[in-house]
N, C-alpha and C positions, 0 to 999 in steps of 0.2 A: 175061237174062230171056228166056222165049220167047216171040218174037211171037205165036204161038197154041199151042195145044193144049195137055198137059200137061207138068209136071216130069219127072213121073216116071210114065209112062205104063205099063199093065201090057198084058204080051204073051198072059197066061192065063185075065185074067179072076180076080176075088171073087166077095166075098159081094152087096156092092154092085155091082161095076158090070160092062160084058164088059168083056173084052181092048179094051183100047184107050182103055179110060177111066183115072181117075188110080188108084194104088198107093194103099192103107190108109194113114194115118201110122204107124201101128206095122208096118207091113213095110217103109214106108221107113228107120224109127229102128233097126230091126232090121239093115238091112242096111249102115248104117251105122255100127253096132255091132258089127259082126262086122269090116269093114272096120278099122275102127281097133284092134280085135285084134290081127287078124292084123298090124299095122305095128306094133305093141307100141308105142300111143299109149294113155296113162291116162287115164279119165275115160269121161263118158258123151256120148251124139249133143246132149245140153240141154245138158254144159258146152261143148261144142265151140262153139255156138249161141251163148252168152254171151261166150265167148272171142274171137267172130268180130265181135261189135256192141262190146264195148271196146276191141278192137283198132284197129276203123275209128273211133272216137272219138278215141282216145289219138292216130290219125295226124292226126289233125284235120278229121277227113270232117265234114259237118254232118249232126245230128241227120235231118234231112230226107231226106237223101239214103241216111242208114243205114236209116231208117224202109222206105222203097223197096226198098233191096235185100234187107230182112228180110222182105218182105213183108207188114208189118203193115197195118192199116188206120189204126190211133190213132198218135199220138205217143205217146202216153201207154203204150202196150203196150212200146214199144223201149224207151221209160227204164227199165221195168222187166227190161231184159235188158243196158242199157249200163253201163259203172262209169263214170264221171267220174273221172280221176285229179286225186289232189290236186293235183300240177303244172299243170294245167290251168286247176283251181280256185283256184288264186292266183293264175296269170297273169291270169284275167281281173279279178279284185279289182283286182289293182294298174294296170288300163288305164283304170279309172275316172279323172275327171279332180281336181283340187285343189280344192278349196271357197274361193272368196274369204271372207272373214272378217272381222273386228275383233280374233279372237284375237292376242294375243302374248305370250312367251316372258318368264319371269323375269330371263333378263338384260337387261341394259339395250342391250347390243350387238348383239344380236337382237330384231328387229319384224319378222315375216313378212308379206304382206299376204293368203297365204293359206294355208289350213291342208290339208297333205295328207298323208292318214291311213296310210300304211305308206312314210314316208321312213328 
């Protein structure tokens, strides 16, 4: 991330701002668009976006820290751009811990003293 000024800085000047202020987002998306063209990669500059917030989930980056690098402000904006793989999704189901109980089991050879829900 850049300690100051902008991402993507323009050398010519817009509509909005001179040279030297930040690039439109559709002339950044655009040129990022043409970019992955020309490398004969499919897809648009938003699936790329999306592909780069599950990718850094699925590695197990934390929510927070992907939040940052997308530069969002909410959390709530990244979830809308992360997939959660179901691999993930049951790992963390099953880190939950065992429920002590009174439950037990039909046979007589089994008494568990606790019950835990995905053995």
């Amino acid at each position: 991330m850049p300690l100051r000024g902008w991402w993507f800085p323009t050398y010519v000047g817009n509509t909005k701002h001179l040279a030297g202020g930040p690039m439109l987002g559709n002339s950044v998306s655009s040129a990022i668009s043409n970019v992955m063209d020309r490398a004969g990669i499919p897809g648009t500059p938003h699936a790329l976006r999306h592909w780069f917030g599950s990718a850094l989930r699925e590695a197990g980056v934390d929510s927070l820290v992907i939040k940052e690098l997308m530069g969002h402000e909410s959390l709530a904006t990244t979830a809308i751009y992360v997939d959660v793989p179901l691999r993930q999704r049951t790992a963390a189901v099953d880190r939950l811990p065992c429920i002590n109980s009174g439950w037990t089991r039909t046979s007589q050879d089994e008494q568990p003293s606790q019950l835990c829900l995905f053995d």
